[in-house]
C-alpha positions in Angstrom: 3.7 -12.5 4.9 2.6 -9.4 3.0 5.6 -8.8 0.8 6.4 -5.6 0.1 9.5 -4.6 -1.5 10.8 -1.4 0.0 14.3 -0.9 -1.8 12.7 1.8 -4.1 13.3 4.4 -1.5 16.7 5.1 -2.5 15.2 6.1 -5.6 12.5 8.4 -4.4 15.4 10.0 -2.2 17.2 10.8 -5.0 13.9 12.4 -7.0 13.5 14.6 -3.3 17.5 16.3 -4.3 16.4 16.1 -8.6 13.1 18.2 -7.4 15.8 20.9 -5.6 17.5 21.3 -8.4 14.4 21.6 -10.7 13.0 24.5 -8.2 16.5 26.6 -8.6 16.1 25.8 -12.5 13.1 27.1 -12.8 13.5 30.0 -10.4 16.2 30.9 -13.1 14.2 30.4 -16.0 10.9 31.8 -15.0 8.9 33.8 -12.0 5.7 32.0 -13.7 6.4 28.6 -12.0 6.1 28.2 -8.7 8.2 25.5 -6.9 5.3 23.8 -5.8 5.2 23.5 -9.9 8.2 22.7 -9.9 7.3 19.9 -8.3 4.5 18.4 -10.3 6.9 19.1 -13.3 9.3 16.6 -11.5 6.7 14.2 -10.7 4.8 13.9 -14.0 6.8 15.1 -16.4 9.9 13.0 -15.3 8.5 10.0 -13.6 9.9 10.5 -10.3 8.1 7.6 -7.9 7.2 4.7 -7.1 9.9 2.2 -9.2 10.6 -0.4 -7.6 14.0 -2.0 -7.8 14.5 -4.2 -10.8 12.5 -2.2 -13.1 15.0 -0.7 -15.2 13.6 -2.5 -18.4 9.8 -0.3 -17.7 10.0 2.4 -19.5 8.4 5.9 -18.2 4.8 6.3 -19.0 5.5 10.0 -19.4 2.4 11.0 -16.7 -0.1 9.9 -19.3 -2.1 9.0 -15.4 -5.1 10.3 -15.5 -6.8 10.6 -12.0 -10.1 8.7 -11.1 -13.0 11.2 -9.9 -12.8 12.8 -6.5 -16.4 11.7 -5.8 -15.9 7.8 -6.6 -11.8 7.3 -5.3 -10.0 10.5 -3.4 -6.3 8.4 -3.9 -3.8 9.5 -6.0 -3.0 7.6 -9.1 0.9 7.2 -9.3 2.3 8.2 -12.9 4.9 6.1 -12.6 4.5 3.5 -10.4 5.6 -0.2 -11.9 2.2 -1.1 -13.6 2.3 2.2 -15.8 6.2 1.8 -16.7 4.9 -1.8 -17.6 2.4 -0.3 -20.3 4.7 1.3 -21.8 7.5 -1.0 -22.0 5.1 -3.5 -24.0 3.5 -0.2 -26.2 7.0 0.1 -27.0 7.2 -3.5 -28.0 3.6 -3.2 -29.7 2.6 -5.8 -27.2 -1.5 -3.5 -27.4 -3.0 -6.7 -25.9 -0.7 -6.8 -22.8 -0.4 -3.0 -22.3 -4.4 -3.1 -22.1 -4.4 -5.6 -19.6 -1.6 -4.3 -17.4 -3.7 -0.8 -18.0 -6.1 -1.7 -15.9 -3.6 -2.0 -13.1 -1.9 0.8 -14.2 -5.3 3.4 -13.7 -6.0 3.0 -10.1 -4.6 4.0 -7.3 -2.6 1.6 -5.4 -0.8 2.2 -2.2 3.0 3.7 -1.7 5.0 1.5 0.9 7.3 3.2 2.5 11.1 1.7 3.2 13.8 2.2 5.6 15.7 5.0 3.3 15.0 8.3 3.6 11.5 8.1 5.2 11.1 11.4 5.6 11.9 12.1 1.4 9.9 9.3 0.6 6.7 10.5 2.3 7.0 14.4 1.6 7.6 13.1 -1.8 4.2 11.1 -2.2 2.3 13.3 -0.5 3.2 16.6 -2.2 2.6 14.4 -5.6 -1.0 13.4 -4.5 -1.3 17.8 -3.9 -0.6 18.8 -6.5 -3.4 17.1 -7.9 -5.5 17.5 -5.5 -5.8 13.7 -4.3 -5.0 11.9 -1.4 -1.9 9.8 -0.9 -2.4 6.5 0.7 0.3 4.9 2.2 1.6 1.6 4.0 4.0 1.8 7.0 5.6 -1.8 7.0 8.7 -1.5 9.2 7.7 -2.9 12.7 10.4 -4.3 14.8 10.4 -8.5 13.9 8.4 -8.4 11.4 6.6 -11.2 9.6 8.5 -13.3 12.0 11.6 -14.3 10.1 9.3 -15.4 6.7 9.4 -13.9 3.2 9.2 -10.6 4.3 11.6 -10.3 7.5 13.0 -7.4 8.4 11.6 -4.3 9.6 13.6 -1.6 12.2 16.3 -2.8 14.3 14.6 -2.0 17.8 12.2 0.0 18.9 13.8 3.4 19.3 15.3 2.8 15.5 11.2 2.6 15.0 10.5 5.6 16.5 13.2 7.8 15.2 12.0 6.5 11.4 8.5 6.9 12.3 9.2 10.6 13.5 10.9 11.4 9.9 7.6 9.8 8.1 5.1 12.1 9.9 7.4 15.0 9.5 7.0 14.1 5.7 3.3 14.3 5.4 2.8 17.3 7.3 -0.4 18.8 7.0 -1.2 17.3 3.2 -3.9 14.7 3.1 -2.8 10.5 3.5 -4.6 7.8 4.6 -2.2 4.9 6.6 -2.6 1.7 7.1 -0.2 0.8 10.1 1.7 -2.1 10.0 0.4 -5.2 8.1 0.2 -8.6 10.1 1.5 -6.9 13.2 -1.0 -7.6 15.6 -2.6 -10.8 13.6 1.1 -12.0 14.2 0.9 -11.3 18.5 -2.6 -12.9 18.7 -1.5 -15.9 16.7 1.7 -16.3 18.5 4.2 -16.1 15.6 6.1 -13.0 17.6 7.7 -14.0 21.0 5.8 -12.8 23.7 8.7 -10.5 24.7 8.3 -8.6 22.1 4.8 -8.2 22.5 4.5 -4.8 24.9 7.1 -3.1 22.9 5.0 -3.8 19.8 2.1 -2.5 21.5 3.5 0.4 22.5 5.1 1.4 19.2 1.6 1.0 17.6 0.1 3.1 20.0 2.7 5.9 19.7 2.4 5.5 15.7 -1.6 6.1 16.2 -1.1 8.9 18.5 1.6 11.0 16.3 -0.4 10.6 13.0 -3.5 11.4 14.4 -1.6 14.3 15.7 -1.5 15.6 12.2 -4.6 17.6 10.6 -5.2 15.3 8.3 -4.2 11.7 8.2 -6.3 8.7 8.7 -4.7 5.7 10.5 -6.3 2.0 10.2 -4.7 -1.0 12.6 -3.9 -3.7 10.1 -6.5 -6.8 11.5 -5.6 -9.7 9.3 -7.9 -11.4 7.3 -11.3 -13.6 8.3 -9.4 -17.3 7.5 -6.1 -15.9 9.7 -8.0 -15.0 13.2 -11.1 -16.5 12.6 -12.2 -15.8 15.8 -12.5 -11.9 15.8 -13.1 -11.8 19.3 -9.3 -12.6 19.7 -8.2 -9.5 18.6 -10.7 -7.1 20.2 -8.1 -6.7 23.4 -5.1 -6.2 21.4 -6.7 -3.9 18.9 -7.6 -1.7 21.6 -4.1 -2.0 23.4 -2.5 -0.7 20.1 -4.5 2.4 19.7 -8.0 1.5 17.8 -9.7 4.1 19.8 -8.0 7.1 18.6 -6.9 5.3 15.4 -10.0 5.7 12.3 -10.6 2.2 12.1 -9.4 -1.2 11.0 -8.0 -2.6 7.5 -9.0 -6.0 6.2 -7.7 -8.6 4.0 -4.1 -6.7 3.2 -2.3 -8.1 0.6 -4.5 -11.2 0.5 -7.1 -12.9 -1.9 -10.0 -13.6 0.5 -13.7 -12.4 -0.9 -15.0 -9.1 -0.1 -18.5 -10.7 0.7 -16.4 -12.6 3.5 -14.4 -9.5 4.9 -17.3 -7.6 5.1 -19.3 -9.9 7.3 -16.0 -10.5 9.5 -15.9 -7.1 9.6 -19.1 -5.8 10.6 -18.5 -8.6 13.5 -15.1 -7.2 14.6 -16.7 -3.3 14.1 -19.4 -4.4 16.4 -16.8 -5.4 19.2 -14.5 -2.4 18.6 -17.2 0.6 19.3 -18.7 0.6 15.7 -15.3 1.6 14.2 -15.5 1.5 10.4 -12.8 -0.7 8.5 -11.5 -0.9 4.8 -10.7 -3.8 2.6 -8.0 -4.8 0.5 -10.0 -6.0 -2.8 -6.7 -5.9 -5.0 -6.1 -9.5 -5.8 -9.2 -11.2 -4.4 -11.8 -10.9 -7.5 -11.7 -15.1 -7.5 -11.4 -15.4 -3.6 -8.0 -17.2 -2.2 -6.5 -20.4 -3.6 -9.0 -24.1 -4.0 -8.1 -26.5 -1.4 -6.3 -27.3 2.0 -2.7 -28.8 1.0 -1.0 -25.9 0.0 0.3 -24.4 3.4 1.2 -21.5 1.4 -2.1 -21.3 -0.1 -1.3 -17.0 0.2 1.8 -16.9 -1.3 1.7 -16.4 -5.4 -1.6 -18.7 -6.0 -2.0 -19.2 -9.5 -5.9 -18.6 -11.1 -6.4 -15.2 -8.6 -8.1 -12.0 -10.3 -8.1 -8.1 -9.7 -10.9 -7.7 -7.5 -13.3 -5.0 -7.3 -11.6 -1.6 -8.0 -10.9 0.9 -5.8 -14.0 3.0 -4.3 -14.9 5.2 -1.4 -18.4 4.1 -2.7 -19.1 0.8 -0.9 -23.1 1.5 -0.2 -22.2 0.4 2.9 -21.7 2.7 6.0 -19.6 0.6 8.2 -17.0 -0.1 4.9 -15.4 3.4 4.3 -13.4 2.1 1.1 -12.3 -1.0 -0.9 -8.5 0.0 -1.6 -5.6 -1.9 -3.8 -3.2 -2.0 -0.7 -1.3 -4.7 -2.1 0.0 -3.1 -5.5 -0.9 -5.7 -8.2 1.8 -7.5 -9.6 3.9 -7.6 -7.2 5.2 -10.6 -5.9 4.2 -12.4 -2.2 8.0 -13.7 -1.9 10.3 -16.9 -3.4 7.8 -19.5 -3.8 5.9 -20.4 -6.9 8.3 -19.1 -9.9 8.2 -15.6 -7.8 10.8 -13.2 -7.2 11.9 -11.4 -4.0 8.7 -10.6 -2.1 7.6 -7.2 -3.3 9.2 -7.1 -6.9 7.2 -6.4 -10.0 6.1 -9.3 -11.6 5.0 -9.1 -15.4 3.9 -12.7 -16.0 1.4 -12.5 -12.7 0.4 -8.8 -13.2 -0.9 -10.6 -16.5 -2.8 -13.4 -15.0 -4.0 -10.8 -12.5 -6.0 -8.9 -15.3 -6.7 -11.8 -17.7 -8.5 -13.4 -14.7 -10.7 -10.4 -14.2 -11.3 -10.3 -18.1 -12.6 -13.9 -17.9 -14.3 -13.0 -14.8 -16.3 -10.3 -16.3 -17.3 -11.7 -19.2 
């Protein structure tokens, strides 16, 4: 359901061999850079990450990113992630009107999901990126056995131990460098509302419970169990069992509303009710695309996928005035497509013509 496109890894596995041959470069060069320089040289100077497939046409923005302060957002801003190669593809153009609205896409922080292609590269890579500014990468693990059951995002590992092995590589990558995870989108809303055979159900338990256990293992990564959405499960009691069987205890909390467009007045209420059943664990919400709430009416089944009329929501903040709601967070990176339906592309590409609507939508909004 969540659409995320995941073929950019081979590219970020290729920046992890460019940034080795940077280091020896400058080695050569000069003592005064360090390769932990080296690095940030690769990943600002060269636009390195986040390009999805398909955006050959972007050009770089050239790590004109600037970050957001500590105090208000701790998340890394990517340089060069799809919105900012956007911005400067229509600047080039002297499209001003269009690079300011895709701007404001362009200037938060938005989360890095991780594919099936060098796992470990990818998240050493975004990590070490967020370093060397001193931010916080947040990333999405999306690669659960069965996932999305078969719809526009299929896919996912081959089998459990295929899971494992790739999950292994991923905490390897972030090592002892600050990330926030949110584990598996639609995973468990997808057991509870019996879209995943039942026979898969204890493996998927138990993967999600080994994945909570080996990231909380590191020093310093958050975990939040993906819970759905208040209009998937309405009833939050249902998923107070499985929430617990895949970890929640040891696990930081819960994430809301990924890659969806309900309103942040409603998560928050079916959030505070699903906290209250969980121990008081805190939760965060996806307020990416959700500034005009989901879709009007009943008769779209597909009401989620690609509505037209949705808005950027509220941006991204630590500072929620609220102590149960640790952070509103653009999980779903804006722009990017929900799968084939409505004039979209492959689930997960870059979208210009939406990533547009996105922002004017919040213009009319605010005004």
């Amino acid at each position: 359901m969540y659409g995320s496109y995941t073929g950019r890894s081979r590219h970020v596995a290729r920046t992890i061999r460019i940034r080795i041959r940077i280091r020896i470069r400058t080695r050569t060069r000069t003592r005064a850079l360090s390769a932990a320089g080296a690095l940030l040289s690769c990943v600002v100077l060269s636009g390195c990450f986040g390009a999805s497939k398909g955006d050959s046409d972007h050009a770089s923005l050239a790590g004109q990113a600037k970050q957001r302060p500590k105090s208000t957002i701790p998340y890394w801003v990517n340089p060069d992630g799809s919105a900012a190669r956007q911005v400067a593809a229509y600047r080039k153009k002297g499209a001003d009107g269009e690079a300011r609205l895709i701007q404001k896409i362009a200037e938060q922080p938005v989360a890095e999901w991780l594919g099936v292609d060098d796992p470990e590269g990818q998240a050493r890579g975004f990590t070490a990126a967020a370093d060397q500014v001193n931010r916080d990468a947040l990333l999405v693990f999306y690669n659960i056995p069965h996932r999305d059951c078969g719809q526009y995002s299929k896919g996912g590992a081959a089998d459990g131990n295929a899971y494992r092995t790739w999950l292994d590589k991923t905490v390897r990558g972030i090592g002892d460098r600050r990330a926030t995870v949110i584990l598996e989108p639609d995973a468990l809303p997808h057991v509870v509302d019996g879209c995943t055979p039942k026979q898969f159900h204890e493996e998927r338990y138990d993967l999600l419970t080994g994945a909570v256990d080996k990231l909380k293992g590191l020093p310093r990564t958050k975990v939040y169990l993906d819970a759905g959405n208040p209009h998937w499960i309405k009833d939050p009691r249902r998923l107070v069992e499985p929430l617990k069987r895949a970890g929640i205890r040891k696990a930081d909390g819960f994430a809301l509303n990924t890659s969806n467009y309900q309103t942040t007045q409603e998560n928050r209420a079916y959030g505070k009710r699903l906290s209250a059943l969980t121990g008081g664990k805190p939760f965060v919400i996806d307020t990416s695309r959700n500034g005009n709430g989901p879709a009007p009416g009943k008769d779209d089944p597909q009401a989620w996928c690609n509505p037209k009329g949705r808005a950027l929501g509220e941006r991204p903040t630590t500072d929620t005035g609220d102590r149960l709601v640790d952070a509103y967070l653009w999980i779903k990176r804006p722009g990017e497509s929900d799968g084939t339906c409505k004039g979209g592309p492959t689930a997960g590409r870059w979208w210009p013509r939406y990533a547009l609507d996105l922002a004017r939508n919040a213009n009319r909004k605010d005004s």
